[in-house]
MIFI-654377 format. One record per residue (C-alpha): residue number from 1; x, y, z. Coordinates in steps of 0.5 Angstrom, whole numbers, padded with zeros to 4 digits. Example, Ala and Ser with C-alpha at 12.3 -4.5 7.8 and 13.67 -1.06 7.14 Angstrom:
% residues 2
> 1,0025,-0009,0016;
> 2,0027,-0002,0014;
***
This chain:
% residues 53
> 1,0185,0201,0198;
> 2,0182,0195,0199;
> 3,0178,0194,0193;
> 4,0185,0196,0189;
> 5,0189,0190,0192;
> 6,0183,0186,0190;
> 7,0183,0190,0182;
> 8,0191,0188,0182;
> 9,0188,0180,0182;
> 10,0183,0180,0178;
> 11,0186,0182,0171;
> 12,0180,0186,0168;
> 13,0179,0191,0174;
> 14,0184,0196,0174;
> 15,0186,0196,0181;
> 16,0191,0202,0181;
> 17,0185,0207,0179;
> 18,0184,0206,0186;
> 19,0190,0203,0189;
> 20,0194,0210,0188;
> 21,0189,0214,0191;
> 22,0188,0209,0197;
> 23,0196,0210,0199;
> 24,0195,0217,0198;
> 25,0190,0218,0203;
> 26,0193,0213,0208;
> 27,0201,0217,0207;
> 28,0197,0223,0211;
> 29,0197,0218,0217;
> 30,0203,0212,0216;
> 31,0210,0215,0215;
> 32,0212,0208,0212;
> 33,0207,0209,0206;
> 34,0209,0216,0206;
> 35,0216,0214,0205;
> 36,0214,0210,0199;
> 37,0210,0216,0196;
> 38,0215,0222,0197;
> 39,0220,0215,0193;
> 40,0215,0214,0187;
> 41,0214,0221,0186;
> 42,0222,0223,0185;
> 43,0222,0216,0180;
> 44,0217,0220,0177;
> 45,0220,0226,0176;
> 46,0214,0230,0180;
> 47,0216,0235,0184;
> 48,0213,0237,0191;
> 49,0215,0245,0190;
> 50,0208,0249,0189;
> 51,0208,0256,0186;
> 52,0210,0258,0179;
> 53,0217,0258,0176;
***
């Protein structure tokens, strides 16, 4: 997370690659960040539902 915080300001690193999985990680255990996970995945489109059809 940490080392994606750092790649959001240095314009040659890409900091999402591992900013993303950093939220990820951490929604397990902070509600807020959860929160903020379940509202991007709706924005884009990705469904928590597992199985088929």
């Amino acid at each position: 997370m940490i080392i994606g915080l750092i790649g959001g300001l240095i314009p040659i690193f890409q900091g999402w690659i591992f900013g993303i999985p950093g939220l990820i990680i951490l929604a397990d255990y902070f509600p807020p960040i959860h929160r903020l996970l379940v509202w991007a995945k709706k924005k884009a489109g990705i469904s928590n539902k597992k199985g088929g059809k």
